[in-house]
MDAnalysis code that builds the backbone (N, CA, C; Angstrom):
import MDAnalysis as mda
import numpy as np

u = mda.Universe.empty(129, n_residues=43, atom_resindex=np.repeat(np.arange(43), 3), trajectory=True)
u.add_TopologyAttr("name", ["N", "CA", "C"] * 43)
u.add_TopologyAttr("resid", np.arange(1, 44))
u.add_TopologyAttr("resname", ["UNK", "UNK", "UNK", "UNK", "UNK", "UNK", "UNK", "UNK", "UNK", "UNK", "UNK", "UNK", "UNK", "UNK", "UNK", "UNK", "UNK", "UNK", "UNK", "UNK", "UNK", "UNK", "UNK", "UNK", "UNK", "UNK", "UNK", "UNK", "UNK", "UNK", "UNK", "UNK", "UNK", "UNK", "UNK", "UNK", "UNK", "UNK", "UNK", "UNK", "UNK", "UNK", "UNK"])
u.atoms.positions = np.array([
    [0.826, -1.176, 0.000],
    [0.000, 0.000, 0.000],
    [0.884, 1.258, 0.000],
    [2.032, 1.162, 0.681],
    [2.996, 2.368, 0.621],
    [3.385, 2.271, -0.328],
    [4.236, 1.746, -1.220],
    [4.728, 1.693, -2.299],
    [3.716, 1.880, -3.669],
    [2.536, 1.386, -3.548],
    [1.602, 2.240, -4.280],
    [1.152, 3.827, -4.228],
    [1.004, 3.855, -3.194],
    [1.120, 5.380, -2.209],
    [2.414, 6.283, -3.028],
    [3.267, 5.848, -2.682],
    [4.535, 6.730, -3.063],
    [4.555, 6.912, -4.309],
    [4.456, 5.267, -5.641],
    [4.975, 5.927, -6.816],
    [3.565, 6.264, -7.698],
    [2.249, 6.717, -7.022],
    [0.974, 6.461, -7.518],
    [0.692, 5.505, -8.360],
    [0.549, 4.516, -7.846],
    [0.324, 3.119, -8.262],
    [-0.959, 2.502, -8.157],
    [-0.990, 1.441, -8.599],
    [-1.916, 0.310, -7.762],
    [-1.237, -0.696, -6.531],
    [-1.856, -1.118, -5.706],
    [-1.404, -2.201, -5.065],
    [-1.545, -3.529, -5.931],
    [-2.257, -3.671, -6.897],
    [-2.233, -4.922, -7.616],
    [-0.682, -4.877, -8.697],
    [0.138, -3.643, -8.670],
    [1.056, -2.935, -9.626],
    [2.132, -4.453, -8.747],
    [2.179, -4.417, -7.518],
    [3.130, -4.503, -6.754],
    [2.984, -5.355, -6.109],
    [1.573, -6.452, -6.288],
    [1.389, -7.853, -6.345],
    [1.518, -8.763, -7.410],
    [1.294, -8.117, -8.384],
    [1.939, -8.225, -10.045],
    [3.163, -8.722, -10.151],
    [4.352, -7.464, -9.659],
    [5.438, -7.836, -9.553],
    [6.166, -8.979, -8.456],
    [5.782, -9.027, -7.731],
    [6.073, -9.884, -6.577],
    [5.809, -11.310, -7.281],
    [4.547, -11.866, -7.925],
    [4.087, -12.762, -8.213],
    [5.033, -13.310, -9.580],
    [5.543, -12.459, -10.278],
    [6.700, -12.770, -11.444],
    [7.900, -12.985, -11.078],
    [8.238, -12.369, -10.198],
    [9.248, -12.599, -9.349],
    [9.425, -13.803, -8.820],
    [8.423, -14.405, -7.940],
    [8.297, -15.893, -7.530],
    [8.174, -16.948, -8.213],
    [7.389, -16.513, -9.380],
    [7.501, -17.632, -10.447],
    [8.737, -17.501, -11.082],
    [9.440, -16.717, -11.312],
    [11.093, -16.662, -12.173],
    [12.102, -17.192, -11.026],
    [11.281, -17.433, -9.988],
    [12.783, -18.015, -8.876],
    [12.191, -19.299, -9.007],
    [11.041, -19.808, -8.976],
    [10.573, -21.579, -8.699],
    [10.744, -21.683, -10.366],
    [10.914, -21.607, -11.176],
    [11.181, -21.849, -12.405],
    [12.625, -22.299, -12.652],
    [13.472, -21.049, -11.893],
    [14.869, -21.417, -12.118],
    [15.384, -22.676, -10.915],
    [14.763, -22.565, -10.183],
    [14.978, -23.236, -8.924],
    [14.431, -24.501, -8.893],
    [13.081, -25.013, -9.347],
    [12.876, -26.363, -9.083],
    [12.828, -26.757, -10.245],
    [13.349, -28.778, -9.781],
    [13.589, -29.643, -10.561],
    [12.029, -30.572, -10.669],
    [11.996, -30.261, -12.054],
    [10.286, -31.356, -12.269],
    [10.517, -32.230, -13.364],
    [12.011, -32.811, -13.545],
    [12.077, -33.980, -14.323],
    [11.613, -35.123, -13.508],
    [11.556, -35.198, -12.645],
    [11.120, -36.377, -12.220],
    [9.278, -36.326, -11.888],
    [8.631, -35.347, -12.011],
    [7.401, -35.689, -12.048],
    [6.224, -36.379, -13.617],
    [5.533, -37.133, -13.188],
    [4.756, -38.130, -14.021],
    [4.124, -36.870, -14.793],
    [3.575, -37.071, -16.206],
    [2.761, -36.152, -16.793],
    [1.715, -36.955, -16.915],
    [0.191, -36.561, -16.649],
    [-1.024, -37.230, -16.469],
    [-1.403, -36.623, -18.252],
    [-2.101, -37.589, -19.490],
    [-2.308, -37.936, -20.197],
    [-3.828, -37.864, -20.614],
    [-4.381, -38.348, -19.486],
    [-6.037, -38.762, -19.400],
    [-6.419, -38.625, -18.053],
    [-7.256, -38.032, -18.154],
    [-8.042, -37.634, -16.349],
    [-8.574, -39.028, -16.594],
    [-8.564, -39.646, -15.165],
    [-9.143, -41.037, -14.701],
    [-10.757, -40.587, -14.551],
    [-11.036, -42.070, -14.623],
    [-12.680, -42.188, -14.571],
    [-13.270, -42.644, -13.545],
])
């Protein structure tokens, strides 16, 4: 809210960024070769 405040922003400006941010670190950061890829939703 301050940082929206200060550079007249949104607060969604600066949940936006935060949220790209976290995904560009678990992207670089985790390993998902070893998870199964599902094909067909079960019945």
């Amino acid at each position: 809210m301050r940082l929206a405040k200060a550079f007249q922003t949104t607060p969604q400006v600066w949940l936006n960024l935060q949220q790209q941010y976290e995904l560009w670190q678990a992207q670089a950061h985790t390993d998902v070769s070893q998870v199964a890829v599902f094909t067909e939703a079960p019945r």
